[in-house]
GUBA-231892 format. One record per residue: residue in one letter; x, y negated, z of N, C-alpha, C in turn. Coordinates in steps of 0.05 Angstrom, whole numbers, plus 5000, padded with zeros to 4 digits. Layout:
// residues N
AXYZXYZXYZ...
END
This chain:
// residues 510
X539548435748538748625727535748665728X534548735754531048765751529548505748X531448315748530348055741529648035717X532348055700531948075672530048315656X529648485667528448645661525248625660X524448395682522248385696521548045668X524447875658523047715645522647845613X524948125604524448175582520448245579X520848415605516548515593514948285596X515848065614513347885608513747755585X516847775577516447635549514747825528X515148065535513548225512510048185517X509848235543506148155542505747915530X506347715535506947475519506247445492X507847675482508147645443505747755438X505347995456503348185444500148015447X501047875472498047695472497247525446X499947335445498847185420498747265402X499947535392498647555369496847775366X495647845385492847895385490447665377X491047465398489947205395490147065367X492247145345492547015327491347285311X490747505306489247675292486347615296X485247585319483147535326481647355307X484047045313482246895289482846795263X485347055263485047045229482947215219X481447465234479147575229476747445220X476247205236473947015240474546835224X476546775215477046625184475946685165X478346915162477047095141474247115131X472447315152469547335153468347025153X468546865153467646595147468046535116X470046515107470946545083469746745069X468947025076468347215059464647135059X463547015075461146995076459346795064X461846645064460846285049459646295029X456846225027455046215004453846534995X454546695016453346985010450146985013X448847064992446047154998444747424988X442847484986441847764988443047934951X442947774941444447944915446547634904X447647444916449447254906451247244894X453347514908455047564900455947724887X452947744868454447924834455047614820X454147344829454647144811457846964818X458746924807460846874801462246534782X462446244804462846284834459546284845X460046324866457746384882456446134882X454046154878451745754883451345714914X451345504912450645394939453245434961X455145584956457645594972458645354975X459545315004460845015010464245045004X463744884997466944884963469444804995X468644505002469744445024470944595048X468944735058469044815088471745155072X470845285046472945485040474645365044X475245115028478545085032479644995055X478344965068479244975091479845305104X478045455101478045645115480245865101X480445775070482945945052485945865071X485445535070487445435091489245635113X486945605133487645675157487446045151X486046145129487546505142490046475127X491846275112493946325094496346215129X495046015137497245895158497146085190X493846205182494646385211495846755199X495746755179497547015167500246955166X500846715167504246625164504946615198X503046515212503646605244503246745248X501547085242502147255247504947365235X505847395216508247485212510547315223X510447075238512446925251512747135282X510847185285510947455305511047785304X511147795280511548035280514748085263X515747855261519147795260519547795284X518747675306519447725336519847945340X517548055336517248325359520448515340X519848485317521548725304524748625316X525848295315527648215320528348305350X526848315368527348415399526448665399X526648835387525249105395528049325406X530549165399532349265418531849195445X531348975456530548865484529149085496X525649085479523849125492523749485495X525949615470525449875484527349895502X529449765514530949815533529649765554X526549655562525849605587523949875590X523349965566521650185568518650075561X518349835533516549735526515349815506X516550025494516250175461513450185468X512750455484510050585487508050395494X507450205505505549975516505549865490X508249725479507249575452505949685430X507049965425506050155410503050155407X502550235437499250245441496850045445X498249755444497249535432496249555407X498749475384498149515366496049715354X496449995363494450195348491949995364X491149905386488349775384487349565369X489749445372489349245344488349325315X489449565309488949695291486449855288X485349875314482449995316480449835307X481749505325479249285321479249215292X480849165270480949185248479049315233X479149605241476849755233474949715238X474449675261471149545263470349335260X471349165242471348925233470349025204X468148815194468348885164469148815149X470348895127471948805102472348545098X474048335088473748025095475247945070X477748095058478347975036478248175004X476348365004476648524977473648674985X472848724959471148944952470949214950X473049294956474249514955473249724956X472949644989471549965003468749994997X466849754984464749774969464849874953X466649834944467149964901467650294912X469650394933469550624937467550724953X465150664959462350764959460750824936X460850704926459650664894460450914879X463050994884464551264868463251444884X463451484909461951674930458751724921X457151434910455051484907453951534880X455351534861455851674841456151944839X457951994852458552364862456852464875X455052404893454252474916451052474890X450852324878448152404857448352544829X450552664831451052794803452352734786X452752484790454252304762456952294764X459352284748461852274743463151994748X464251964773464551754774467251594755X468451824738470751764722470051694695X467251714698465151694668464051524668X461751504693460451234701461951014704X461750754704462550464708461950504744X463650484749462550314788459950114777X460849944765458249684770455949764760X455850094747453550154737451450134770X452850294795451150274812448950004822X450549764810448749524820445249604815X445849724800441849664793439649774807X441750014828440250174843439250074869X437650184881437350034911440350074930X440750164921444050264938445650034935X445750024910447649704894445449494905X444149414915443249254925444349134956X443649454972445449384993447749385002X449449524976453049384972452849084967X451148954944451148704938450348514960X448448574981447948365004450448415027X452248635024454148585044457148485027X456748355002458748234988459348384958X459548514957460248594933460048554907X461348574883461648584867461848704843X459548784824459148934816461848934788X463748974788465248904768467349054758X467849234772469549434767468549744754X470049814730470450004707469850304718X470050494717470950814717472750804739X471850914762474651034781476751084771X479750944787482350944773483551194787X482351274815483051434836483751694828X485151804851485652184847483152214859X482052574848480452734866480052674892X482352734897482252714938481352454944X481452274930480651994936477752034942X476852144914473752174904472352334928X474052594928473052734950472052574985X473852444991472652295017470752055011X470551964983468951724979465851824970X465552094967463752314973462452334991X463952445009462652585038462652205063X463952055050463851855068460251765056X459551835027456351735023454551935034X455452215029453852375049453452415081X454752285086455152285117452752055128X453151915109452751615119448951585107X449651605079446751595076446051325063X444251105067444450915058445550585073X446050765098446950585112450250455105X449750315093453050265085454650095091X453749975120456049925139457050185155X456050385155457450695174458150805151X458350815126458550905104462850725100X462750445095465050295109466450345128X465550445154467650535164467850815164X466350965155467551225144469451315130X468851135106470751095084474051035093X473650755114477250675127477850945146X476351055164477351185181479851385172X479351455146481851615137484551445131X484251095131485751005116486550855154X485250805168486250835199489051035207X487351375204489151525217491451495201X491051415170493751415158496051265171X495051035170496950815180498250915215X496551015219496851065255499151375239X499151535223500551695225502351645204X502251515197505451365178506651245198X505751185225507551045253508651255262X506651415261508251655281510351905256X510551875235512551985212514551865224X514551655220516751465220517551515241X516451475267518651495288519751765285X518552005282519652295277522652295265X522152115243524252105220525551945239X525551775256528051735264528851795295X528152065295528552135328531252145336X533152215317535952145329536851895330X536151715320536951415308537151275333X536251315354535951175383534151005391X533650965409530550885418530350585400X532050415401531550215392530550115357X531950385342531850365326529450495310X528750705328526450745329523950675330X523550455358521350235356522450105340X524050025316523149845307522349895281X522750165278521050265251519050245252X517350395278514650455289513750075281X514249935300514149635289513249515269X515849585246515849535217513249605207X512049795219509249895207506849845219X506749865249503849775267504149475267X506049315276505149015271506148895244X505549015226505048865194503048765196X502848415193500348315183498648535159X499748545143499948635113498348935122X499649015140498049315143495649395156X496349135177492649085196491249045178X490848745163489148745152488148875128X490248905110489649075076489249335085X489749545103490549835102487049835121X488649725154486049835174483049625170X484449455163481849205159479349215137X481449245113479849255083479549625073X481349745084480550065081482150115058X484350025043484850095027486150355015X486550474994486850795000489750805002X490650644991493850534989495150655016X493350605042494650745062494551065062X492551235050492351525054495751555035X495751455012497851504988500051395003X500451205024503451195032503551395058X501451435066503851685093502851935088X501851995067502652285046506052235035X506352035032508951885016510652055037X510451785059511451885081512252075090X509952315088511452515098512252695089X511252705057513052845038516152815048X517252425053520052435047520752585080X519752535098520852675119520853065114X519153205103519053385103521653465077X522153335060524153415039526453265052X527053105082529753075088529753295110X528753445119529153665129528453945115X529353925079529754195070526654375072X524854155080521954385081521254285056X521954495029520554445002518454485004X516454665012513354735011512454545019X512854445041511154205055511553945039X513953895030514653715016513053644989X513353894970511553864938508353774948X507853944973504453974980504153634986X505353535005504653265014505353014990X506253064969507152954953505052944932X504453144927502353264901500153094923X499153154951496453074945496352734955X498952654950499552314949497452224927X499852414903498952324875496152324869X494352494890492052604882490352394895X491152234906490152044928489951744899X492351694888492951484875496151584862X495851504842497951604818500651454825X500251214834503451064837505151174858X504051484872506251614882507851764874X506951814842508051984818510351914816X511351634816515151664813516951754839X515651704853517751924865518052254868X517352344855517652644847520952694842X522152534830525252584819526252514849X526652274868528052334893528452494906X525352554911524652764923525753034917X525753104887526653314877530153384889X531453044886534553124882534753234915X533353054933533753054963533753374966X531053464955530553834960533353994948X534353924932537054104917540054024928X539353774941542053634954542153834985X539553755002540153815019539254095031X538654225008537554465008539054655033X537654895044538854995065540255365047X539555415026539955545010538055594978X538955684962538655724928535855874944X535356084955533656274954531156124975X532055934989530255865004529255654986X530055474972529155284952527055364928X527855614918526455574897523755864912X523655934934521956104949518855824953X520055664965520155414971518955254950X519455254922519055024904516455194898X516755404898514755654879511555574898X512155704924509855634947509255354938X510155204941509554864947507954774916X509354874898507454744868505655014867X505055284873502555344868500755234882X500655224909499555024931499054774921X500154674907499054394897497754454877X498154604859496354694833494454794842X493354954864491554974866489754784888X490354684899488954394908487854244885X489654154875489253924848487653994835X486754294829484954364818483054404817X482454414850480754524859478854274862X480953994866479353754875478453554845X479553734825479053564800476453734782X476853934784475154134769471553954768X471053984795468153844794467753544772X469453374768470553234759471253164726X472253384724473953334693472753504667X474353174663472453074631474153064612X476453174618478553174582480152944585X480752844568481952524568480852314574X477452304575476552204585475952134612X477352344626477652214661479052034668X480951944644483251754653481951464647X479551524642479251114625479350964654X478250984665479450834696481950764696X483450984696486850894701486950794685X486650794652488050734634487050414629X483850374637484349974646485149864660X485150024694486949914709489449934709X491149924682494049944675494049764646X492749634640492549484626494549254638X496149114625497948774635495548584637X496448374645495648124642496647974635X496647694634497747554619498447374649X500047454673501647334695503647254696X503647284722507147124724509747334735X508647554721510447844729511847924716X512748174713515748274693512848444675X510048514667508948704662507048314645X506848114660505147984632508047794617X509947774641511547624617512347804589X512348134588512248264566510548244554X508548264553506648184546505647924537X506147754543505847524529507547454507X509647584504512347664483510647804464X509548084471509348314454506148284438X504748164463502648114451501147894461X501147684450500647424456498047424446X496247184473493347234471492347124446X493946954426492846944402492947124372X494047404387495147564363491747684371X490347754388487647924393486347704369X485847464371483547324346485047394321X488047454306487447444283488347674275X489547874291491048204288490148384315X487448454315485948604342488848804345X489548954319491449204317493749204322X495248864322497548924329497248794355X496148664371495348624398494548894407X493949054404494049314416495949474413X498049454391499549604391502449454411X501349124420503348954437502749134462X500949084465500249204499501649484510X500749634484502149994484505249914497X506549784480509149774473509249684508X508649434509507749344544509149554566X507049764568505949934577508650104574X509250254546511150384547514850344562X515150044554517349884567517249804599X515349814604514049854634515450124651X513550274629515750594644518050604644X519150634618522150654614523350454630X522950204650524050094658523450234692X521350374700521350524718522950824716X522450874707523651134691527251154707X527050914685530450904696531550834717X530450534733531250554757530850764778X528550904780528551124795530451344805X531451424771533151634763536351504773X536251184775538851074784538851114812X536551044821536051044858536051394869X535751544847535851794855537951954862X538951844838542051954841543951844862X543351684883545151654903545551824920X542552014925541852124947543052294953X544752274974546252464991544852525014X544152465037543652385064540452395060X539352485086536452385087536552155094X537951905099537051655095537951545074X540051675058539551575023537251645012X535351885023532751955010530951655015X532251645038529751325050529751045034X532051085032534250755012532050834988X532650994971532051114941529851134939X528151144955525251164958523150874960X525550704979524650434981525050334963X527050384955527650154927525850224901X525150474897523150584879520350464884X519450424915517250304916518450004901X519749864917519849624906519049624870X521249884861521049834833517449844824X516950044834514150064828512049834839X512249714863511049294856512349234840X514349184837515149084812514249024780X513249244771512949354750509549434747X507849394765505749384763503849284748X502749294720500549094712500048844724X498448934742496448734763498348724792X496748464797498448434832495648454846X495048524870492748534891495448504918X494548424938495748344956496548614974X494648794963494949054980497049264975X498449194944500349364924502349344942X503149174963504949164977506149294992X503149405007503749635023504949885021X505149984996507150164990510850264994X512049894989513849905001514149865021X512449715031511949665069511749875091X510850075077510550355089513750485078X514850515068516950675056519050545075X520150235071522850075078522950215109X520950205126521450325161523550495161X522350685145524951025150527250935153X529550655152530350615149531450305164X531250245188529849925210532149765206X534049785179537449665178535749335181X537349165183535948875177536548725156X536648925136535448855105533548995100X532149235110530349265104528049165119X528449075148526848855161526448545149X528348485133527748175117525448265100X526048525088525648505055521748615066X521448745087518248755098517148555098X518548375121517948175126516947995113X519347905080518047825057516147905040X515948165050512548325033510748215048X510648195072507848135090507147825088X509447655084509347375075508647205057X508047465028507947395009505047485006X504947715016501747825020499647645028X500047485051498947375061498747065053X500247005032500346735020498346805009X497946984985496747034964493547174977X493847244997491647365003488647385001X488747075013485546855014485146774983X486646774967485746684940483146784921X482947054922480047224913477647094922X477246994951475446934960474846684950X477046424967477746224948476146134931X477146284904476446264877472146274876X472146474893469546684888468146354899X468646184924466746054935466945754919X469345794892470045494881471545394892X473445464910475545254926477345314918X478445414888480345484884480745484849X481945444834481445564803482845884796X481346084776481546324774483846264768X485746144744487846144743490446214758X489846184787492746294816492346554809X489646704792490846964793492147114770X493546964758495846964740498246764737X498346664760501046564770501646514789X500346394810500746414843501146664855X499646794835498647154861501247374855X501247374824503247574817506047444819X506647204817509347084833510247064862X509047034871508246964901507847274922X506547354912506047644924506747854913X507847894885508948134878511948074864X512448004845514647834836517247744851X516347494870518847414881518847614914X517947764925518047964940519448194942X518648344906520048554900522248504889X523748244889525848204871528248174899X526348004910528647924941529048164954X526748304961526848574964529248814951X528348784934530948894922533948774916X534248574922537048464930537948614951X536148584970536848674995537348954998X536649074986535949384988538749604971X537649464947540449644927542849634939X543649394948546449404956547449614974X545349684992545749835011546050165010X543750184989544150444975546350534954X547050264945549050334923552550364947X552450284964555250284986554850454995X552650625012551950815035551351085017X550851064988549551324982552351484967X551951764973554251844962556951834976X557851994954562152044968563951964937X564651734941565651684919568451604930X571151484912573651434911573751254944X575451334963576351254984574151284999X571851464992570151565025571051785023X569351755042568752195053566852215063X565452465065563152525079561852395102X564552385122562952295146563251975148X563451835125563451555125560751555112X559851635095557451715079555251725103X555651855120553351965129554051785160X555651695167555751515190553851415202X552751445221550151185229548351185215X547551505204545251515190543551635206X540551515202538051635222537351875202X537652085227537852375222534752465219X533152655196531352795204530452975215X530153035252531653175263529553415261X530453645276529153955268525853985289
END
């Protein structure tokens, strides 16, 4: 027995080594790739001159084949994490990963613009200007946009799509920092760090009864995601603050705390809007598993003035009428991909109806847009209504993320993380495939932006490789896997009963 015990942990230092060793130089890929042909203002030009066309594709190569070996290990770890917590390996692997997740951060950005573009909003705010008014790429002309442009960036993006609270830290991350805008970068991730580090620790909460094993392998599901190192702790994306607000909205409304629940929920939305559909789960979870009428609506009352006055308080500086939304409202624009949001679109409004009917090409897109919702709308309200159990809240919630990749305009490799954060609450091994296939697909699609940017690639993958490949066939397998489970486990219908319902469900404990 101490034999075996003694080969389960060296098999675990083992895993944890290589794929350290395999983050390492998918990092140094990456940053190779992101640098190719970079010069002091280059990369407002588009593709970049003088970039070696060759040596990218090679280097697109190898971060697509060493992101496929990282997730060939982080199917390990999740596949043995019964083993490894029975030796008492949870905590050690645990605290790997969060370093991994440190070095990430101190790494600089390697596949998106991102956390540049959210300086730009900060430095917009931080000089008076509206960043929901202003264009981001207006900043290029400044000396500031200069030294975003020599550390990569791109001056190309519209009106902030973001909530307040977004704006708010992309603020104080320019005031803090100053013009230094590599400490300005990791100011900006450090919030999108602790997120990820405390969407690990939600999760295990949420499943403290569930048993150790099942436990690490939620925790798992979330610290060794390729998909979450690099998009969340790596590139800073805000995607992580908006999923473990997500997060712990749903833990706090499967334990009947409405106040905490609306509050962490509201300032999701406030973070980024695509946490807005789950409001109805959430809602039924609060009335299902309510602990009484008088505590609920004591409860609903506290929790939405508390958000009303946050939201207010973080928008007020800010708002401009209907005109705060032009951000969101281009970044919700379709494309013409390989998704459920351009194949409508190419139906409703095909790119040759804009040259000879501008009006009914806009009124295709609306329609787009509107069939978009109503197709969220509804599944939601279907995934909602299962919820019995706080781990039907988890089922109903994942599958809503899925719906919501799904149904997205645009694909970015990082949209992923939403359901990648959500599926954990829940470590069944359909919801371990259906991660697994998010982080697989992420990482196919990943290296392509850059790719393209250095010429080793044609713009075109990013309307059929990217949104098939990384959002499309993900959220669809994804959801194979997922509904079934919620549609069997949720509820008390003809020949259950309660305690078949609720059987072997990870409890949200007190």
């Amino acid at each position: 027995m101490a034999m075996a015990r003694r080969r389960v942990r060296a098999e675990l230092v083992a895993v944890l080594v290589v794929f350290g060793a395999v983050q390492v130089l998918l990092q140094r890929a990456q940053d190779r790739l992101w640098r190719n042909g970079l010069g002091p203002s280059g990369a407002a030009e588009y593709p970049r001159p003088g970039a070696d066309v060759v040596a990218g594709a090679a280097d697109a190569t190898t971060v697509v084949l060493l992101g496929l070996a990282a997730c060939a290990v982080f199917g390990l770890l999740v596949l043995r994490a019964g083993r490894y917590a029975a030796v008492g390996g949870g905590r050690p692997a645990v605290a790997v990963l969060a370093l991994l997740a440190v070095g990430w951060w101190l790494a600089s950005p390697t596949l998106s613009i991102d956390a540049y573009s959210y300086l730009s909003h900060g430095r917009l705010a931080a000089s008076g200007a509206n960043p929901y008014l202003t264009a981001s790429a207006d900043v290029a002309g400044s000396p500031y946009g200069a030294r975003l442009l020599a550390a990569g960036w791109q001056p190309v993006h519209p009106q902030s799509p973001y909530g307040p609270l977004c704006t708010g830290i992309e603020r104080l991350a320019v005031v803090l920092s100053g013009d230094d805008v590599r400490l300005g970068v990791l100011l900006i991730e450090l919030p999108q760090l602790a997120a990820v580090l405390g969407t690990a620790a939600v999760t295990a909460r949420f499943l403290r009864d569930a048993g150790p094993e099942r436990r690490l392998r939620g925790v798992l599901l979330v610290l060794a995601n390729p998909l979450v190192l690099v998009e969340l702790t790596g590139d800073g994306h805000v995607d992580a603050l908006m999923a473990a607000l997500l997060v712990l909205a749903i833990l706090a409304a499967a334990r009947a705390r409405t106040a905490p629940a609306i509050l962490a929920l509201a300032l999701a939305v406030l973070v980024k809007v695509n946490a807005l559909p789950f409001v109805l789960p959430i809602a039924v979870a609060l009335v299902v598993l309510r602990r009484g009428v008088r505590e609920l609506l004591v409860g609903a009352a506290v929790g939405g003035a508390a958000a009303i006055a946050v939201g207010a308080a973080l928008a007020a500086p800010y708002w401009a009428g209907p005109a705060t939304f032009t951000g969101l409202a281009a970044s919700g624009t379709p494309s013409f991909g390989w998704n459920v949001a351009g194949l409508l679109r190419s139906q409703l409004a095909p790119p040759e109806a804009s040259l000879y009917s501008p009006d009914q090409a806009a009124g295709g897109v609306l329609l787009t847009q509107v069939l978009l919702v109503v197709l969220l709308v509804a599944g939601t309200a279907a995934a909602s209504l299962r919820v019995r159990t706080p781990a039907d809240l988890a089922r109903a919630c994942g599958v809503v993320a899925l719906l919501v990749l799904l149904l997205l305009p645009l694909e970015w490799p990082w949209y992923a993380a939403l359901p990648a954060a959500v599926l954990p609450l829940v470590p069944s091994r359909a919801h371990a495939i259906a991660v697994l296939v998010l982080a697989a697909g992420s990482r196919i699609v990943a290296p392509i932006g850059d790719a393209a940017q250095v010429g080793a690639v044609g713009t075109d993958l990013f309307e059929s490789v990217q949104p098939l490949v990384g959002q499309t066939l993900p959220a669809l397998i994804g959801l194979a896997l997922t509904v079934p489970a919620l549609v069997r486990r949720g509820g008390v219908g003809p020949g259950r009963t309660a305690s078949d319902a609720t059987r072997d469900e990870p409890r949200a404990g007190e």
